[in-house]
N, C-alpha and C positions, 0 to 999 in steps of 0.2 A: 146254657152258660156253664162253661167248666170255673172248676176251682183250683188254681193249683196252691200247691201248698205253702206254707210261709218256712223261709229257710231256717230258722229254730225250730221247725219243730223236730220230733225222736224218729220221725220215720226212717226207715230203712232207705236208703240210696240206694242206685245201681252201683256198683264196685265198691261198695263199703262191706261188703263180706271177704272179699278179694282183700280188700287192705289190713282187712284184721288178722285174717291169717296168714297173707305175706310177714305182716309182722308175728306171729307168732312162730314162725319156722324162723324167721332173721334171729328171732332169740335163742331155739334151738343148736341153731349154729354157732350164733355167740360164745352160749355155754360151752358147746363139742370145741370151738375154738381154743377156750379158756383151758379146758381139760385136757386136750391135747398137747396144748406147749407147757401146763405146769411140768413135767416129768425134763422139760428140757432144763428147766430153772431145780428144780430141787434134785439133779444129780440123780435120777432114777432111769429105767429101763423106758424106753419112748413106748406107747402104742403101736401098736400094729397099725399098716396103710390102711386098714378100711375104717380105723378110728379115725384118719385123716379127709377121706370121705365124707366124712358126717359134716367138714369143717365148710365143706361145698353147700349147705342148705343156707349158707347168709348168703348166699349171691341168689339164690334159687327163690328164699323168701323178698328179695328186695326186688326180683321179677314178677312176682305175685303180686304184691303190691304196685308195684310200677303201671300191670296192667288193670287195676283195679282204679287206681288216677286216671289212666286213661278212657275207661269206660265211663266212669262218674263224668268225665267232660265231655264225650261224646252224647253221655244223657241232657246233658244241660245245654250243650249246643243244639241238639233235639227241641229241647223243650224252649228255647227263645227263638227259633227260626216259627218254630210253632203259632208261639205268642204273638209274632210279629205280621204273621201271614193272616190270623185273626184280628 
């Protein structure tokens, strides 16, 4: 007899590592975003283009993530065809 797990508990999912550090580059770029256009708002010298670069990791992070949603429901569609077959 298997056990599977009850959905509170702390365990680790498939694509929950994916999703946390999707979001942590999405905030990365956030910030580089922020930092990049203040100089346009406070009348200073812009950044250089590879500073604008950096501003590409929110899309980079929200793919990270994205595929991390996607794994977790490929897990779970796993685990009830699963369920279902037993």
């Amino acid at each position: 007899m298997t056990v599977t797990p009850h959905p509170d508990d702390d365990a680790a999912r498939p694509g929950d590592g994916l999703v946390k550090a999707g979001g942590i580059v999405f905030i990365a770029g956030a910030v580089a975003t922020l930092a990049t256009m203040a100089p346009l708002f406070l009348d200073t010298d812009p950044f250089p283009s590879y500073a604008w670069a950096v501003c590409m990791l929110m899309g980079v992070g929200f793919v990270i993530s994205a595929a991390g949603v996607l794994r977790s429901a490929a897990a779970q569609r796993k685990a009830a065809r699963a369920s279902q077959a037993a």
